[in-house]
C-alpha atoms as one frame of an Amber mdcrd trajectory, in Angstrom:
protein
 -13.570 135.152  10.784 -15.575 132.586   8.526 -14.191 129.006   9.639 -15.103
 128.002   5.772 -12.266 130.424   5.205 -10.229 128.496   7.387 -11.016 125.184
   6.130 -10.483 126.677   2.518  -7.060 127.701   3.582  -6.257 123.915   5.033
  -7.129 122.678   2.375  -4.704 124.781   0.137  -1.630 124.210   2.208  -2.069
 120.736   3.415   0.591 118.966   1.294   2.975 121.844   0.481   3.354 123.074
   3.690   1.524 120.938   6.635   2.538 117.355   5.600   6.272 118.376   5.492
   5.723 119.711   8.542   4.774 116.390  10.140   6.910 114.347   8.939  10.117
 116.820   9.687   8.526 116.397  13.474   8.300 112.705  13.176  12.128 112.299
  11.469  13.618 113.199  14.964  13.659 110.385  17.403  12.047 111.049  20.962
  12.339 107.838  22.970  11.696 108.586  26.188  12.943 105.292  27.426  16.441
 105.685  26.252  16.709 109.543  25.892  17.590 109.430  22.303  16.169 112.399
  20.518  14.318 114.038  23.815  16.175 117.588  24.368  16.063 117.969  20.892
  12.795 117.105  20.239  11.723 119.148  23.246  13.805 122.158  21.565  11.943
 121.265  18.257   8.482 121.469  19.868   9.502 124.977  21.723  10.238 126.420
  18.675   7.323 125.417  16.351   5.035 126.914  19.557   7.296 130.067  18.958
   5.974 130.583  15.384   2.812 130.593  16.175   3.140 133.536  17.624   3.039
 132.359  21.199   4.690 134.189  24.271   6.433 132.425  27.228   7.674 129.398
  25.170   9.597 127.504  27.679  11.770 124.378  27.516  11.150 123.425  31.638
  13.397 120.786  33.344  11.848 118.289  35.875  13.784 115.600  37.370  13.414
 113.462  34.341  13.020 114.525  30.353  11.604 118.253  30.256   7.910 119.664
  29.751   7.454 122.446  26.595   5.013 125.222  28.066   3.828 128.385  26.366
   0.711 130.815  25.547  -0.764 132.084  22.994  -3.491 134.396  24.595  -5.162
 137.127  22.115  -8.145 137.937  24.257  -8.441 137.499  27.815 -12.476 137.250
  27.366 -11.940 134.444  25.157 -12.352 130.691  26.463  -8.335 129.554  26.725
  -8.077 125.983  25.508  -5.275 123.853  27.527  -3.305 122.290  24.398  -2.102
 118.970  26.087   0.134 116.238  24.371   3.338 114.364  24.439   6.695 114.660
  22.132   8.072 111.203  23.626   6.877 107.752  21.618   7.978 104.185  22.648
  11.354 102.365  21.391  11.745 100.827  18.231  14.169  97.583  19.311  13.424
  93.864  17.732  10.209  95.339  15.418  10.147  95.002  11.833   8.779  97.704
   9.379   8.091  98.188   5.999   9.924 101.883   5.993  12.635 103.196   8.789
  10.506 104.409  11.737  12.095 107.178  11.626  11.836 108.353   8.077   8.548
 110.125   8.126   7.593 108.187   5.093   4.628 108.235   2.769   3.377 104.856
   1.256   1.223 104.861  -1.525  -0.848 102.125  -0.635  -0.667 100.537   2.472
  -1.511  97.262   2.823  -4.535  98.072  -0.125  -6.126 100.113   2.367  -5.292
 103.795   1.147  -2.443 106.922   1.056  -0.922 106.403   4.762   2.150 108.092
   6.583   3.624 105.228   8.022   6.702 106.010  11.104   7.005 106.090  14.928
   4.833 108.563  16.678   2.822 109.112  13.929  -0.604 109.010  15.599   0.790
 108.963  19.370   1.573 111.644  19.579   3.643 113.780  17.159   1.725 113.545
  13.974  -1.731 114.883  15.599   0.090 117.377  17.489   2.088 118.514  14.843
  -1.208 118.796  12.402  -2.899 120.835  14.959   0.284 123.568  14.969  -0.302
 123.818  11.109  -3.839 124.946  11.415  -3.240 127.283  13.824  -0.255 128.318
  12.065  -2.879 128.902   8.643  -4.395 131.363  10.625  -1.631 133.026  12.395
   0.706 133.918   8.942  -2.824 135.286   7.725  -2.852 137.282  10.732  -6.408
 136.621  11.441  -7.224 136.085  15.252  -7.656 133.042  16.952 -11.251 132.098
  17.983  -9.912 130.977  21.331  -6.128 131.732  23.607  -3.997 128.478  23.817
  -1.559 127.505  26.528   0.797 124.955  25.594   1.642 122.018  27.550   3.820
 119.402  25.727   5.748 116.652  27.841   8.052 113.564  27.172   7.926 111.524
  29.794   3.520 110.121  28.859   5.269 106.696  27.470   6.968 106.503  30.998
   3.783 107.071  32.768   3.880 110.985  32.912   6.000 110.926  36.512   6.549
 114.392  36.337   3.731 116.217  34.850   2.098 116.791  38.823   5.088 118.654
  39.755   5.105 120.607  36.406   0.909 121.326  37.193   1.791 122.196  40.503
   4.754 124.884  39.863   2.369 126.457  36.698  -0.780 126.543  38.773  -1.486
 130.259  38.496  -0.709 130.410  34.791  -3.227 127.036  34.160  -5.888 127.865
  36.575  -7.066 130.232  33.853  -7.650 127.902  31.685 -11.855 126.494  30.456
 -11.187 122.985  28.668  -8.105 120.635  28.056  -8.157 119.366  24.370  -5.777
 115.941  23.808  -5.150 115.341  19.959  -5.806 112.511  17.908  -7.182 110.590
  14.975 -10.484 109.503  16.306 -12.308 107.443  13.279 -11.826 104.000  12.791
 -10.942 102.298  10.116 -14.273 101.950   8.260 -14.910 105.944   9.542 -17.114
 105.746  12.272 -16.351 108.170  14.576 -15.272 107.110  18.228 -15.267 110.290
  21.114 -13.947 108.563  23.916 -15.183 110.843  27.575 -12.796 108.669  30.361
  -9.647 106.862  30.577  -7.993 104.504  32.775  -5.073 104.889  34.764  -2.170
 103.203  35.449   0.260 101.717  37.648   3.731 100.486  35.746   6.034  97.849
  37.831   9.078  95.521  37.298  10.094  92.846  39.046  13.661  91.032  39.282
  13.995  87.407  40.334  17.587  86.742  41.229  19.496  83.630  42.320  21.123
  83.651  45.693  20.498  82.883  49.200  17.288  80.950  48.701  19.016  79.049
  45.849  19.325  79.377  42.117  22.448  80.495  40.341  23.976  83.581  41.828
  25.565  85.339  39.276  25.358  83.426  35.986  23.592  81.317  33.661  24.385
  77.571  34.148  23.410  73.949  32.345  20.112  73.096  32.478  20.874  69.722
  33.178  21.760  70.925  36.685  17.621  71.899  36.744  17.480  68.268  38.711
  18.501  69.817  42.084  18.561  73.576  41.534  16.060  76.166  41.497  15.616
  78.082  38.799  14.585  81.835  39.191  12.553  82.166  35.776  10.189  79.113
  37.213  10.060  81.460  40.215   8.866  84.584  38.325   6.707  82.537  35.803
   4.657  80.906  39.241   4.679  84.464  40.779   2.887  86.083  37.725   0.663
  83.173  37.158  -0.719  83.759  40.995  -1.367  87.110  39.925  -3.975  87.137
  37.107  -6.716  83.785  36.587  -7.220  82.622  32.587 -10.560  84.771  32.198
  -8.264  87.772  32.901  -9.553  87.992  36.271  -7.048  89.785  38.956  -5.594
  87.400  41.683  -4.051  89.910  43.778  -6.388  90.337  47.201  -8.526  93.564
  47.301  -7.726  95.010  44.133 -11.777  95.320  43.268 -12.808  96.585  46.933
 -13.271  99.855  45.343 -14.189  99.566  41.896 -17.532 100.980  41.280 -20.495
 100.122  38.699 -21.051 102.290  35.459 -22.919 105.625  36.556 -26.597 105.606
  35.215 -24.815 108.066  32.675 -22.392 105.820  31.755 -25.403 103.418  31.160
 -26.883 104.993  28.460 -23.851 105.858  26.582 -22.894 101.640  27.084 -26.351
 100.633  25.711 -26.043 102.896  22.867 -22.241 101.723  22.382 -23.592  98.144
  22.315 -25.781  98.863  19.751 -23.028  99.989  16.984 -20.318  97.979  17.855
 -18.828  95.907  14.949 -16.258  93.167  16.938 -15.067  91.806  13.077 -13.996
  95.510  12.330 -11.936  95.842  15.579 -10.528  92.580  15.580  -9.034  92.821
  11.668  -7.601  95.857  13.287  -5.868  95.161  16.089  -5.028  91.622  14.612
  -6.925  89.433  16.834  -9.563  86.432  16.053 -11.416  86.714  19.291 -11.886
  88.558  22.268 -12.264  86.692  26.004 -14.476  83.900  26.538 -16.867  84.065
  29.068 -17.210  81.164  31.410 -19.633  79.165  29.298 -16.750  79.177  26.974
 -18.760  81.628  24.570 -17.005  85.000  23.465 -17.767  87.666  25.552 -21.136
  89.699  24.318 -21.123  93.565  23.350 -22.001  94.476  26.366 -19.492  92.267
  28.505 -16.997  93.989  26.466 -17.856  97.449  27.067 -18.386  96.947  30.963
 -15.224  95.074  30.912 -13.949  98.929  30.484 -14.975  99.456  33.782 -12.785
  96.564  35.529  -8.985  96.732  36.052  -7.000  94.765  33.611  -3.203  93.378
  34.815  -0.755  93.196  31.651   2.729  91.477  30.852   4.239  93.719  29.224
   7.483  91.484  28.823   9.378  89.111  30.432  13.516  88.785  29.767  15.167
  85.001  30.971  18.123  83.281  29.633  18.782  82.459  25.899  15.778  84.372
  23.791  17.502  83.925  20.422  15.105  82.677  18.105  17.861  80.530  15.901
  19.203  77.515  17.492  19.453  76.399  21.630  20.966  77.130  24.046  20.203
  74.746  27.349  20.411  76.924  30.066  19.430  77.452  33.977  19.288  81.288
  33.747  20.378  82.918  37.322  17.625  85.660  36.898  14.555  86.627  35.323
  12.632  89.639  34.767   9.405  91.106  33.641   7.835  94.897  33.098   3.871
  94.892  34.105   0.824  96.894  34.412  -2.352  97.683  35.535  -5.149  99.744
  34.531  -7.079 101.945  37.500 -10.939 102.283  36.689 -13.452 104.796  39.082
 -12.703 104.786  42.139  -9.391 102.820  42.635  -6.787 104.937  44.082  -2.980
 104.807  43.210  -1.356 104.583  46.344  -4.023 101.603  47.730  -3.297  99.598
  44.203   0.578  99.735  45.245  -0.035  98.495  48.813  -1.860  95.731  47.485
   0.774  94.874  44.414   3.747  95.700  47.000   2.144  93.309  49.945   1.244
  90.134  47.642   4.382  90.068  45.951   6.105  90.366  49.517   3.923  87.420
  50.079   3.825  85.227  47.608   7.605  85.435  46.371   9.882  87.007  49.739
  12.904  86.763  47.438  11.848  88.580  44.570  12.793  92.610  43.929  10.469
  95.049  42.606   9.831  98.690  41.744   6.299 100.117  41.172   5.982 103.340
  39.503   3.840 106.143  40.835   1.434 106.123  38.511  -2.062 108.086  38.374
  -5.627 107.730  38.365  -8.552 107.727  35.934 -10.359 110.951  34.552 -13.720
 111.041  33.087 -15.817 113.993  31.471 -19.413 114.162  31.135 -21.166 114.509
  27.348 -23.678 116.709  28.652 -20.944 119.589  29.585 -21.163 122.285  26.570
 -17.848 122.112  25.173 -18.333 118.036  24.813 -21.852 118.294  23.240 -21.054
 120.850  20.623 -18.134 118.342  19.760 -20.609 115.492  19.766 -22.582 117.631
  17.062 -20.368 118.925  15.413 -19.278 115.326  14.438 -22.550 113.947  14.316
 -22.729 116.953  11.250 -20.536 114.581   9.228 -23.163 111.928   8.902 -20.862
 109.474  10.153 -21.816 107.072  12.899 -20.692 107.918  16.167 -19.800 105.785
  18.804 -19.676 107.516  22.668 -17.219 105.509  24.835 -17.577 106.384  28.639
 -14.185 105.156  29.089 -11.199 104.373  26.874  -8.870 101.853  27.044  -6.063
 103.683  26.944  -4.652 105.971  30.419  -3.586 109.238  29.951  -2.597 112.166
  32.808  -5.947 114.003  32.516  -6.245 113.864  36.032  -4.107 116.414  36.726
  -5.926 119.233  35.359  -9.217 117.353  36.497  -8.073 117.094  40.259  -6.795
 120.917  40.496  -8.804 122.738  37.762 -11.978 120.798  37.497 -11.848 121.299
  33.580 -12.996 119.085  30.627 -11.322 116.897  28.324 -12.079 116.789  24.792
 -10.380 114.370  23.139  -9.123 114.360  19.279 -11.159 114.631  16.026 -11.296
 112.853  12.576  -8.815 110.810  10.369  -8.188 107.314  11.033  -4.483 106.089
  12.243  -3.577 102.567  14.236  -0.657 100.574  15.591   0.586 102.411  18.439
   3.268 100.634  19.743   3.532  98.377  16.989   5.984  98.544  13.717   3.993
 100.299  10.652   2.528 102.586  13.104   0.376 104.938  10.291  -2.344 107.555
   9.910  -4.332 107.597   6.666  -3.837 110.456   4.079  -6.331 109.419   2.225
  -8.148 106.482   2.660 -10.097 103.387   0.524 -11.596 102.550   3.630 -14.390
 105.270   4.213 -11.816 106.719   6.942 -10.703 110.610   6.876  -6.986 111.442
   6.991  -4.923 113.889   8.907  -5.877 116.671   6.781  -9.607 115.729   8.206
  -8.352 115.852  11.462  -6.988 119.542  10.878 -10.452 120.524   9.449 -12.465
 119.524  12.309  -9.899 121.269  14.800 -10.442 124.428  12.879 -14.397 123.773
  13.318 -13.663 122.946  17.123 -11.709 126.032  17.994 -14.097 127.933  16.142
 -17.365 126.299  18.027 -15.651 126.829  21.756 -15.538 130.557  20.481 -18.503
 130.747  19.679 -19.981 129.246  22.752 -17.566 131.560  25.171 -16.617 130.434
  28.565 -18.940 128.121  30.699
């Protein structure tokens, strides 16, 4: 089969049949925090697998929100490509958008910048995963055979910090072990359309931590008058001075031995980080992600290129919220809250190890704060892939055919399970294609259709799956 065929026949369907598609996926809610949407959205995802064609569509439960596995295998001597991605995307509470989140809409021209489909889970993870059933899908109701078998696995628990996906791996070992490469969807150009193929990412340790009046003083079970702040603790003060141990201004981590086994960039990574340094374009990345400057090194300077990219390769320590008393933004309300709380993480960069990271977290906040509560998640460890394996360079080149500029990140900044398949199946990740989308986990969350900007849109995307499948094919198992 010609893949200009293929492309041809992309191209023809895209917005009659493929853009419905997506946003049909994207109008069901899958919040994996509250449960809203999951089983359905699970059920959803089964059957769209199904009409592909594939066999052994399952709907598994685990002990939290259920994993969507299935396999679409036309010839064993074929490489099989390890579909993963997520149906789940974050909540929606206290964010203000232009359209419903949930309405799958198109908007002409967002913010000047192009033809966008704005909503929730747009480019993490429905709307890339959804694009790549439809060009599978072109080929399988033209009964033409795919370059490559498929096995399907689709959680909802990756905004929750995949807890379940091990035991999932674990229980489908024989049926994944015959797998060659994982491939992770996404839009991969930025917003000016250089391409960005990102070979690691961090992990990630998620914890929460209650301060609660009581014994050691502070109100016990309610909020009282701050006035009374003259001779009683107060439990947000507490959690405010336990945090601010944690983490120094510069971003530095606090907590004792968290770096004892970070490691330096590889000489690999090296030359991918000098190259990086070379094309990076800070005023493009900060207009995107709405920032005017990045840290300041100790001279007081903004951090260089190259401090940014080896910052990569250092754990970072978030707040992701913190929840005290009155938080209404209209009027006051003087009160001495009688508890506080906060949701944190951290990222895990080669060669810190989840369970050591939770010692350390567990025994300083033991420590520093006896009276505090706290729950760390599992979490799970970084992954990295190296460009000189052959499924990653003919990706590399087969992008670099677009005449775009390509940036080669030896780490992302993002975590995502890969580790899983890395640690049992020693396999490669290859990570999304073109099209340009931003704001994940922000309102107006949106993927370009088509773009002002230089940027491709998602029916880019489905083109350079089509020439990715196709290339893997050709190259056979490795």
């Amino acid at each position: 089969m010609s893949v200009n065929w293929w492309i041809e026949k992309i191209s023809k369907d895209f917005e009659d049949q493929h853009l419905p598609a997506i946003q049909k996926y994207l109008q069901i809610p899958s919040i994996s925090a509250t449960g809203e949407g999951i089983q359905e959205t699970a059920e959803f995802t089964a059957k769209s697998i199904t009409e592909l064609g594939a066999e052994n569509v399952e709907v598994v439960p685990t002990k939290g929100w259920p994993v969507v596995y299935g396999e679409l295998i036309t010839n064993p001597q074929k490489p099989t490509v390890l579909f993963y991605s997520m149906y789940d995307v974050q909540p929606v509470e206290q964010e203000k958008w232009m359209v419903p989140p949930f309405d799958g809409a198109i908007v002409e021209n967002f913010e000047n910048m192009g033809r966008a489909l704005v909503a929730r889970g747009v480019i993490n993870t429905k709307g890339p995963t959804m694009a790549f059933f439809q060009t599978v899908k072109t080929l399988i109701d033209a009964k033409k055979e795919l370059p490559v078998n498929l096995i399907f696995v689709i959680e909802g628990e990756e905004e929750l910090g995949s807890i379940h996906i091990p035991n999932f791996v674990n229980k489908y070992t024989k049926e994944l072990e015959k797998t060659d490469v994982v491939y992770f969807p996404s839009f991969n150009e930025t917003v000016n359309g250089r391409i960005e193929i990102t070979l690691g990412c961090r992990g990630i340790i998620y914890f929460k931590i209650w301060m609660q009046g009581g014994d050691w003083g502070g109100p016990c079970s309610r909020n009282i008058h701050s006035s009374l702040a003259s001779f009683i603790d107060s439990p947000t003060w507490r959690l405010v001075n336990l945090i601010s141990k944690m983490r120094a201004a510069d971003g530095k981590i606090l907590i004792p031995g968290i770096y004892d086994k970070v490691i330096p960039p590889t000489d690999e990574d090296e030359t991918l980080i000098q190259d990086l340094v070379k094309k990076l374009d800070f005023h493009e990345m900060k207009e995107m992600l709405d920032v005017k400057q990045f840290y300041l090194d100790e001279k007081g300077k903004e951090l260089t290129k190259e401090q940014f990219v080896r910052n990569l390769f250092t754990p970072c320590l978030t707040v992701d919220g913190i929840i005290s008393g009155y938080t209404e933004e209209a009027g006051s309300k003087t009160v001495l809250p009688s508890k506080a709380f906060t949701n944190m993480d951290i990222r895990l960069v080669p060669e810190m190890q989840v369970d050591d990271i939770r010692m350390k977290i567990a025994d300083f906040i033991r420590e520093s704060s006896p009276n505090a509560k706290f729950e760390l998640e599992t979490g799970y460890r970084w992954a990295k892939t190296s460009p000189s394996h052959p499924y990653v360079k003919a990706n590399i080149n087969l992008l670099k055919s677009t005449e775009k500029e390509i940036l080669v990140w030896p780490m992302g900044t993002g975590s995502a399970p890969f580790y899983v398949f890395q640690d049992k199946f020693n396999l490669p990740i290859l990570v999304g294609g073109l099209g340009h989308g931003s704001r994940a986990h922000s309102p107006n969350e949106f993927a370009f259709l088509e773009s002002k900007t230089g940027a491709g849109g998602i029916i880019d995307f489905e083109i350079s799956v089509a020439k990715l499948l196709s290339k893997i094919g050709e190259i056979g198992k490795v």
